[in-house]
LOVOKOL-967290 format. One record per residue (C-alpha): residue in one letter; x, y, z. Coordinates in steps of 0.05 Angstrom, whole numbers, plus 5000, padded with zeros to 4 digits. Layout:
% LOVOKOL-967290
+------+------+-------+------+
: resn : east : north :   up :
+------+------+-------+------+
:    A :    X :     Y :    Z :
...
+------+------+-------+------+
***
This chain:
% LOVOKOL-967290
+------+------+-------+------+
: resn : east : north :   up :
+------+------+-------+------+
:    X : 5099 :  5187 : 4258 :
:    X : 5146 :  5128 : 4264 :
:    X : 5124 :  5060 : 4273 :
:    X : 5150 :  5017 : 4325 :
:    X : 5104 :  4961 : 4319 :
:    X : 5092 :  4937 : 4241 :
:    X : 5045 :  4891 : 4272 :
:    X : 5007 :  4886 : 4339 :
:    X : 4936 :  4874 : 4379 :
:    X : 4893 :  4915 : 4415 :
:    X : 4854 :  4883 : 4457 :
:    X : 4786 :  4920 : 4486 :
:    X : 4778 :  4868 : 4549 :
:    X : 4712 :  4859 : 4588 :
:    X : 4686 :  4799 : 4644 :
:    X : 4642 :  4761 : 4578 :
:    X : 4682 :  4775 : 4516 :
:    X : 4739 :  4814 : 4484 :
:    X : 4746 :  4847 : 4418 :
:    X : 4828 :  4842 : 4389 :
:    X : 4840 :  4888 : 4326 :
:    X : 4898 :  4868 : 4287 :
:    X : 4941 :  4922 : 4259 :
:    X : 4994 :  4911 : 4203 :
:    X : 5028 :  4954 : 4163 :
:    X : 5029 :  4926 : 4093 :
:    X : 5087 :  4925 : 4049 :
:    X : 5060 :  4990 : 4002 :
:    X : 5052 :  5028 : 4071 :
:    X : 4981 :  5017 : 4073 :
:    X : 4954 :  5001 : 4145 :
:    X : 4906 :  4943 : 4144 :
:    X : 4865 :  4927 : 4207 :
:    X : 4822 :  4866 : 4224 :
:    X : 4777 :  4860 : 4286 :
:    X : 4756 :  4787 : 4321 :
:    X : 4711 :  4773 : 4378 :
:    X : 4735 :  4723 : 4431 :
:    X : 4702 :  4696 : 4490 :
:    X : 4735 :  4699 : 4564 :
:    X : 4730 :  4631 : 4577 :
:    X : 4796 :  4592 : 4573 :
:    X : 4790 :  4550 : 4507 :
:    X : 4770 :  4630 : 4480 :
:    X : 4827 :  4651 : 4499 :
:    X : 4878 :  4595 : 4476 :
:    X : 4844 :  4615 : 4412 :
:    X : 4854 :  4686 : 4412 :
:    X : 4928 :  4666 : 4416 :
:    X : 4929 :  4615 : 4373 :
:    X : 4897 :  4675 : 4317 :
:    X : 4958 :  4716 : 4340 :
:    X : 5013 :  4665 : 4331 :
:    X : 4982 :  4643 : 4261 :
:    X : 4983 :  4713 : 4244 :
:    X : 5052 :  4735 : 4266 :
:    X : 5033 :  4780 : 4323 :
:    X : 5088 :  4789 : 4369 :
:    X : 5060 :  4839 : 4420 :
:    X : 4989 :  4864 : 4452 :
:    X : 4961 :  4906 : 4493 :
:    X : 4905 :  4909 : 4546 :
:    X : 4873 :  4959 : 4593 :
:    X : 4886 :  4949 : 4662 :
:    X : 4814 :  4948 : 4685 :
:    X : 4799 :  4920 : 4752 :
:    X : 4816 :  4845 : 4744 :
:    X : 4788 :  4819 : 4682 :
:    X : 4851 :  4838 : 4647 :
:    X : 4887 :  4783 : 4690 :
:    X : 4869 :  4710 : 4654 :
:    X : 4873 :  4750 : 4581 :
:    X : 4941 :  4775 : 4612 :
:    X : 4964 :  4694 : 4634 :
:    X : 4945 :  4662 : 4577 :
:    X : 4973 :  4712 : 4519 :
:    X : 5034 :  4725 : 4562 :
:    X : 5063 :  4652 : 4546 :
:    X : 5078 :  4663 : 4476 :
:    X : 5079 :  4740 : 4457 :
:    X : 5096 :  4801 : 4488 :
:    X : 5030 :  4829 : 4521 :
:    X : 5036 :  4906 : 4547 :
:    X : 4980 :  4921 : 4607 :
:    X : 4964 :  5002 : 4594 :
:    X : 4934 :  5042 : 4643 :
:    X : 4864 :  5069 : 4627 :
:    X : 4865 :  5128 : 4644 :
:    X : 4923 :  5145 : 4601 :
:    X : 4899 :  5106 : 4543 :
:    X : 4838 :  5146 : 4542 :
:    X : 4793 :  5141 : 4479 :
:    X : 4790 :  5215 : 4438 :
:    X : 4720 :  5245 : 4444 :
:    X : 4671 :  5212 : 4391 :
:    X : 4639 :  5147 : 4381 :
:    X : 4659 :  5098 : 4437 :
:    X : 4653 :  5026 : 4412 :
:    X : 4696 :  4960 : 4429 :
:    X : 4718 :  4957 : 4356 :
:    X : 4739 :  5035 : 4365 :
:    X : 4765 :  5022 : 4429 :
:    X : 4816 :  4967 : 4411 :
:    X : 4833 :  4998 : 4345 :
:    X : 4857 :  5065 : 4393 :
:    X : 4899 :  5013 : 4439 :
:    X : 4937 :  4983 : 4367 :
:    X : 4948 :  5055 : 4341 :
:    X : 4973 :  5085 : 4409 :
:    X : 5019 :  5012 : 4414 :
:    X : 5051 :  5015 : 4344 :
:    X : 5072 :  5084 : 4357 :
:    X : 5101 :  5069 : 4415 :
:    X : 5058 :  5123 : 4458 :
:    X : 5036 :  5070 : 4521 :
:    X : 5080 :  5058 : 4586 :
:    X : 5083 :  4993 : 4595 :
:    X : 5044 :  4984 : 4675 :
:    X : 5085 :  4942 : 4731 :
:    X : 5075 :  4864 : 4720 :
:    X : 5120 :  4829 : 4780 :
:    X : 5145 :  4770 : 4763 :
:    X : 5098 :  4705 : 4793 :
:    X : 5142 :  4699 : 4859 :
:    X : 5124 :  4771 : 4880 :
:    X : 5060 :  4756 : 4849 :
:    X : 5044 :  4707 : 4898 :
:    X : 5074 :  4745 : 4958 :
:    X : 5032 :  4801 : 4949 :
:    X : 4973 :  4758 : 4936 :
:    X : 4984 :  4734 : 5002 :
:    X : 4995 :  4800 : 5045 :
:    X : 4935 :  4837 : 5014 :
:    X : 4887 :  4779 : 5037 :
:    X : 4934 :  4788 : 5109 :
:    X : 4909 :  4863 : 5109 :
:    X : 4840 :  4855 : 5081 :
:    X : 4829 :  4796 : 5149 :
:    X : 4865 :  4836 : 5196 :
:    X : 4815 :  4894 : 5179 :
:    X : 4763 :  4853 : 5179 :
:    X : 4783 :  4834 : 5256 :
:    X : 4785 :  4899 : 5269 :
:    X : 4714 :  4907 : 5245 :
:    X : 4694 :  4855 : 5293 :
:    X : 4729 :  4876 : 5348 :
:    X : 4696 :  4948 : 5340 :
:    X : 4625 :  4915 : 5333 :
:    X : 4646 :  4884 : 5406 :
:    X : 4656 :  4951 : 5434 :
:    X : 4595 :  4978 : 5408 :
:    X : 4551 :  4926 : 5426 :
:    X : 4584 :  4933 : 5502 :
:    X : 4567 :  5004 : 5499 :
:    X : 4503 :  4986 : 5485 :
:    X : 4500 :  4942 : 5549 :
:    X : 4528 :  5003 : 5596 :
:    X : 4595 :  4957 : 5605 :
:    X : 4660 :  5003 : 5611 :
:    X : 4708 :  4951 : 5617 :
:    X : 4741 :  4975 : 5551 :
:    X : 4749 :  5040 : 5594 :
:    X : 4786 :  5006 : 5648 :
:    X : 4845 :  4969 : 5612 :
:    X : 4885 :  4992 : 5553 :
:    X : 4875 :  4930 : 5507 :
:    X : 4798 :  4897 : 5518 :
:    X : 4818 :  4833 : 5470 :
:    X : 4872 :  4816 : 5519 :
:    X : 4881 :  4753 : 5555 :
:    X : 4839 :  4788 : 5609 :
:    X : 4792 :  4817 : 5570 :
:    X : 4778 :  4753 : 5525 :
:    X : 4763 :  4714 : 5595 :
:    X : 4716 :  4765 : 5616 :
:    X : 4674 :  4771 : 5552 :
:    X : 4675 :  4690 : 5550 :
:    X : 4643 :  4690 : 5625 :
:    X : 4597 :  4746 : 5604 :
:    X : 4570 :  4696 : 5544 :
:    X : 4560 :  4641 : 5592 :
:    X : 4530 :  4677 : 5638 :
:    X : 4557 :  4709 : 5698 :
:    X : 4534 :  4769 : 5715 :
:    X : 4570 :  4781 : 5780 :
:    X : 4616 :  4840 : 5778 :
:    X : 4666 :  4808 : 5837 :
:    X : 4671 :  4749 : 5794 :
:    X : 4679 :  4778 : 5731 :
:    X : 4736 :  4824 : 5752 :
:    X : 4778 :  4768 : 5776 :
:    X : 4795 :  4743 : 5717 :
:    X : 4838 :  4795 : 5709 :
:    X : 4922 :  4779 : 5700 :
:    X : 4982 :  4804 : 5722 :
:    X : 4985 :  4886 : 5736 :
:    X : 4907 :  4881 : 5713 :
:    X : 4895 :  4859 : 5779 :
:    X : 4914 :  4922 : 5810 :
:    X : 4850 :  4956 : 5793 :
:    X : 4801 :  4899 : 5813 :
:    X : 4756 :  4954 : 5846 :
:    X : 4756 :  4996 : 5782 :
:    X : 4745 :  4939 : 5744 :
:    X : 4682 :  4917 : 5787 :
:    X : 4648 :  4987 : 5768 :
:    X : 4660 :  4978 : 5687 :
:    X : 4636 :  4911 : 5693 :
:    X : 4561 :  4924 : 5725 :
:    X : 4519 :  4945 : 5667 :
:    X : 4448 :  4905 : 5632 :
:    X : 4486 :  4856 : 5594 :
:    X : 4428 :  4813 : 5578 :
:    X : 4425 :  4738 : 5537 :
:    X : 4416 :  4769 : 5473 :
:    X : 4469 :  4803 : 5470 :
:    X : 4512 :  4745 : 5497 :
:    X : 4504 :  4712 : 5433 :
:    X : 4514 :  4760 : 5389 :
:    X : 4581 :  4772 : 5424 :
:    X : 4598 :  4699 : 5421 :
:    X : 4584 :  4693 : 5352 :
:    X : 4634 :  4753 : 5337 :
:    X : 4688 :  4725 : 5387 :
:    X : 4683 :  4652 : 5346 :
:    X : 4695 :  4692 : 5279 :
:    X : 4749 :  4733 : 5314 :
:    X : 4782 :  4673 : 5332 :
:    X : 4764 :  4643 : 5254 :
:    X : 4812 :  4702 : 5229 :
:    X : 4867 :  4695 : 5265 :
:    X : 4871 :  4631 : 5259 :
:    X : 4871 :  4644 : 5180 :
:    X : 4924 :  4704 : 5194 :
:    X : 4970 :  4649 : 5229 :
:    X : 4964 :  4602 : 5165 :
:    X : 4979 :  4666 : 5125 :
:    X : 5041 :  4691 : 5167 :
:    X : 5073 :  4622 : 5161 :
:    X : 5055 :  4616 : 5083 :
:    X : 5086 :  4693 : 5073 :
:    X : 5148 :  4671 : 5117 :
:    X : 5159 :  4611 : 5071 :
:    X : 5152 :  4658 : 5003 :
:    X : 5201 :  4713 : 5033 :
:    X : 5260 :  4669 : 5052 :
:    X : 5294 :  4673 : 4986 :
:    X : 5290 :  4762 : 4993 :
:    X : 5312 :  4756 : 5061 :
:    X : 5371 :  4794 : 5050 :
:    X : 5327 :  4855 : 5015 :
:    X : 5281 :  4844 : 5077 :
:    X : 5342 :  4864 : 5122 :
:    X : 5355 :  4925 : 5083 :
:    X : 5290 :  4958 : 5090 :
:    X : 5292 :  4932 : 5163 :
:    X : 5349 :  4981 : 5167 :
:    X : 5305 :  5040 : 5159 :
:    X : 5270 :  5071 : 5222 :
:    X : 5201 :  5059 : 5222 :
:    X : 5201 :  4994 : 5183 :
:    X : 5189 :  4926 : 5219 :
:    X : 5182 :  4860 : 5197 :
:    X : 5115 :  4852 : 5173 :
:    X : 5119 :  4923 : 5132 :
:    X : 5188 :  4909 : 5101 :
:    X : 5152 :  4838 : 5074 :
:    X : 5085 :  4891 : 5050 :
:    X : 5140 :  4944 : 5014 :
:    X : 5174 :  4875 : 4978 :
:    X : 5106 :  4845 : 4956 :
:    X : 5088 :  4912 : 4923 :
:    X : 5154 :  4938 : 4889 :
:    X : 5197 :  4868 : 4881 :
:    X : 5268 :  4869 : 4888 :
:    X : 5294 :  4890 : 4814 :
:    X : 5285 :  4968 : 4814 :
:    X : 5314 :  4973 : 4737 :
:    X : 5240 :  4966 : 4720 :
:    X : 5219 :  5029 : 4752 :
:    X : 5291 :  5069 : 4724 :
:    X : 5282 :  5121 : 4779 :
:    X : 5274 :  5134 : 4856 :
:    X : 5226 :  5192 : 4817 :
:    X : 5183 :  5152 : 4773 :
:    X : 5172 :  5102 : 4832 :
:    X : 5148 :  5151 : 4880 :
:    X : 5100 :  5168 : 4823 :
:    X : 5081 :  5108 : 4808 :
:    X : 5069 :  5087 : 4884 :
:    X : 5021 :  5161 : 4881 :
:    X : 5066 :  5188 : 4950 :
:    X : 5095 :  5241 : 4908 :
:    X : 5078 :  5319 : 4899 :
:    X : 5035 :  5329 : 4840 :
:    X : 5051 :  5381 : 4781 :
:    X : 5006 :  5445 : 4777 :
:    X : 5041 :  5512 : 4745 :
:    X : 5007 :  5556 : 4709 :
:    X : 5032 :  5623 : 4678 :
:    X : 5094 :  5616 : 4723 :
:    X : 5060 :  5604 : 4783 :
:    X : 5063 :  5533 : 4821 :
:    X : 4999 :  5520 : 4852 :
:    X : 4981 :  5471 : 4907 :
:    X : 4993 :  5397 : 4874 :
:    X : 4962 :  5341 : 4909 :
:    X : 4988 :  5278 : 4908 :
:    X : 4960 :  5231 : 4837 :
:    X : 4918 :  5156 : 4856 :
:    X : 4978 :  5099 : 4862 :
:    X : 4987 :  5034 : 4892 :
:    X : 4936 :  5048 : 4960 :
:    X : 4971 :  4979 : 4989 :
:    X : 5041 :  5009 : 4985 :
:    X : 5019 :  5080 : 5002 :
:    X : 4984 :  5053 : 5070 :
:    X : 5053 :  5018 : 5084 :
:    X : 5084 :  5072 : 5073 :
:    X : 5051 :  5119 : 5119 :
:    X : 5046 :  5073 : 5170 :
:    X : 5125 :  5068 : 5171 :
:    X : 5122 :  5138 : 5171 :
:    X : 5085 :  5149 : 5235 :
:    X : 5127 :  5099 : 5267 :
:    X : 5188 :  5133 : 5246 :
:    X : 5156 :  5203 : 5279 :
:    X : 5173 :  5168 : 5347 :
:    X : 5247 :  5157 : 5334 :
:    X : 5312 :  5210 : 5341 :
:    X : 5330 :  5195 : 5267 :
:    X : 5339 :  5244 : 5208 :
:    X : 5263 :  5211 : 5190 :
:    X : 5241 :  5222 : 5259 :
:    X : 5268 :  5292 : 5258 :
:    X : 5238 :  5310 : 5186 :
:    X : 5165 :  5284 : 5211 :
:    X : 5165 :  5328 : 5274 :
:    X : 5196 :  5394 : 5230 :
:    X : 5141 :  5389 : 5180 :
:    X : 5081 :  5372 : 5221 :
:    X : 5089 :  5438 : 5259 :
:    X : 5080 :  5477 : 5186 :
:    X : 5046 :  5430 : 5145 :
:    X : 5002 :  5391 : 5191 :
:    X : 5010 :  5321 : 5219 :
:    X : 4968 :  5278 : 5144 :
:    X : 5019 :  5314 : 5099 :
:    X : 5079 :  5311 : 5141 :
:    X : 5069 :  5237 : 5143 :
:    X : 5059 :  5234 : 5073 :
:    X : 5126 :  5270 : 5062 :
:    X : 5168 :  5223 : 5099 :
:    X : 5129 :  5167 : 5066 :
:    X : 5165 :  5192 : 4998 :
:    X : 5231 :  5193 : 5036 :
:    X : 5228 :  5126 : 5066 :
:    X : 5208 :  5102 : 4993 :
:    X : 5269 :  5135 : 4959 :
:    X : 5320 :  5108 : 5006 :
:    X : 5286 :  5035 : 4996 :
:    X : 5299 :  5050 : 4928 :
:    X : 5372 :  5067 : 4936 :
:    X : 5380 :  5004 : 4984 :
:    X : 5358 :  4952 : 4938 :
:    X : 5389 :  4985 : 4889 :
:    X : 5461 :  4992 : 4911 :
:    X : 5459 :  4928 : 4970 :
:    X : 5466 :  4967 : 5028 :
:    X : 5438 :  4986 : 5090 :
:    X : 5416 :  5052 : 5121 :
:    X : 5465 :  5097 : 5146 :
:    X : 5441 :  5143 : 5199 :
:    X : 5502 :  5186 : 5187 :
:    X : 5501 :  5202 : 5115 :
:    X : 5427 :  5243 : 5135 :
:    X : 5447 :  5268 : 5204 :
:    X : 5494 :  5321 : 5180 :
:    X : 5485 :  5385 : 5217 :
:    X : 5442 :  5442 : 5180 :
:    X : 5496 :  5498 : 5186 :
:    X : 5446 :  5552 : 5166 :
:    X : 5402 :  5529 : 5228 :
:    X : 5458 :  5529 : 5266 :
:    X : 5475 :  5598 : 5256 :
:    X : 5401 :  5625 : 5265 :
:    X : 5404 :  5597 : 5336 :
:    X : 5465 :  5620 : 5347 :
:    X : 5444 :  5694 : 5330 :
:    X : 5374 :  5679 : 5365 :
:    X : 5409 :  5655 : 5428 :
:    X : 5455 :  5722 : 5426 :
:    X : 5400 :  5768 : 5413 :
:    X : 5369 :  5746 : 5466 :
:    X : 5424 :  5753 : 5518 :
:    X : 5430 :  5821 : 5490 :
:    X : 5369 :  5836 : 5495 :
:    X : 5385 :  5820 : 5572 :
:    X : 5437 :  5864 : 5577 :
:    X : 5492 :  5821 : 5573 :
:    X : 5554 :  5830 : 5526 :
:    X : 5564 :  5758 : 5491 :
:    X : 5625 :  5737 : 5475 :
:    X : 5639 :  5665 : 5433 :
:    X : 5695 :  5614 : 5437 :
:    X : 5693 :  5544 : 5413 :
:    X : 5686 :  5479 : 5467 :
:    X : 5752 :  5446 : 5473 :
+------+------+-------+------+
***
């Protein structure tokens, strides 16, 4: 088999140590390997580089596994080439599984050139999605508190949450603050109601006469302070992501374009993909990658069901989510959600138009432009001539002799 690499590390990574085997093809052909243990600690690892540079080693790989691959990953990456393999196709062959095995594997896989190199952005997008991921993880953390409310309400025989549409509302957040401090009187309780709230003040008086008692007053205040801890934090974090998107704001406004995408999910797609789609090659291998696309199962000439393979779960959320916004809207997206939900059901139809909405961001970034509602809103001529021949059938099935001539 051809060599690619003459020389190159494998590197078995773990949280305490790492094990690099050296792999160099000598100058009679022979193959001659050496092994070296390394801590994780920084000065280990400036080490571990400096044995690579001393002996010549211009490129590495690593297992992606969870995030100890990360600091072997920055510190290796600022002199040599370092290649982050996925595990699970980098698996070891059945036998003895050691660390020395393991990293030997890893050289012989990378000097034949048999690993695909995994999705590194560049430290800008880094940083961006660093940011948005701890955006989601607080903003379902909120929602955690803000279902613990409702429970412990429930709990209490309080139905306001029944009564108005949003219950952490400017009404609702001045009710739940008098209920901690103490009233208990219904009349007074519904009049802090606002604006068209105030409309169903008698409604309002009837969800708000329960047992609420002192305990659970603090226990609700305690999870309205730590409410108003996160999104305070999501504030700081929507400035901070602002700041770090201003120099894609004109790849921002393309995936704006697309129906279903707003703001804050355009800014999520960004942080996950970057802007420079020449390292993915293909809409195809990116809708792999991102784990939105129909898996491959054929056997003996049949294709069986194939469901979708494990991606990026912070892009495929995003995705989705667009997806069911875009069901709402009278675009080719819209159109495609509401057609396949009636045969496919509603989970799958919004994963389908999750993979469209990904392939046209693809096509956007790459060629600069915007979506075009008319380049998908051509009409389906075959459709149109089923209902055409439904629509006469059914006159003549009426008794009627139809006869067809074109609107002038």
């Amino acid at each position: 088999m051809h060599v690619v690499h003459p020389i190159c590390c494998g590197i078995d990574g773990h949280p305490a140590q790492l094990t690099a085997c050296l792999r160099r093809v000598q100058d009679d052909g022979t193959i001659h390997t050496e092994w070296r243990d390394f801590g994780t600690t920084y000065d280990q690892l400036l080490a571990c580089r400096a044995w690579l540079d001393e002996q010549g080693c211009p490129i590495a790989v690593l297992e992606s596994t969870g995030v100890y691959w990360k600091p072997i990953y920055h510190v290796l990456a600022e002199t040599l080439e370092v290649v982050v393999a996925n595990a699970r196709s980098v698996r070891q062959r059945p036998g003895k599984k050691t660390d020395k095995a393991d990293a030997a594997w890893l050289a012989e896989l990378l000097a034949h050139g048999l690993i695909d190199p995994s999705f590194i952005p560049p430290p800008a997008i880094q940083a961006l999605r660093d940011l948005t991921r701890t955006r989601v993880a607080l903003v379902q953390t909120r929602t955690q508190v803000q279902n613990r409310i409702s429970k412990m309400l429930e709990d209490t025989n309080i139905k306001v949450a029944h009564a108005m549409s949003d219950l952490f509302s400017k009404s609702g957040r001045r009710m739940l603050k008098a209920l901690c401090e103490g009233e208990r009187n219904p009349k007074k309780l519904a009049a802090f109601a606002l604006g068209t709230l105030r409309r169903k003040l008698p409604e309002l008086e009837l969800a708000l006469t329960g047992q609420f008692t002192t305990h659970h007053g603090r226990l609700i205040q305690g999870e309205l302070e730590l409410m108003e801890l996160l999104e305070r934090q999501i504030a700081e974090l929507d400035e901070q992501i602002r700041q770090a998107t201003e120099p894609f704001a004109a790849q921002l406004a393309q995936l704006q374009s697309l129906p279903g995408v707003q703001a804050i999910t355009a800014r999520d797609i960004v942080a996950e993909i970057g802007t420079d789609m020449s390292r993915f090659g293909s809409a195809t291998r990116l809708a792999s990658w991102a784990g939105i696309a129909p898996g491959n199962n054929e056997s003996a000439g049949k294709r069986r069901k194939g469901r979708t393979r494990k991606g990026n779960r912070y892009l495929r959320r995003v995705l989705v989510q667009c997806a069911w916004a875009a069901r709402k809207t009278p675009t080719f997206l819209g159109r495609t959600f509401r057609r396949l939900e009636s045969r496919l059901g509603r989970k799958k139809a919004a994963v389908a138009v999750a993979h469209k909405i990904l392939v046209i961001a693809y096509h956007l970034l790459v060629n600069g432009t915007r979506y075009d509602e008319s380049r998908y809103s051509r009409q389906d001529v075959r459709k149109v001539e089923r209902e055409k021949k439904r629509a006469i059938e059914a006159l003549e099935s009426l008794g009627y002799n139809v006869t067809l001539s074109p609107v002038t």
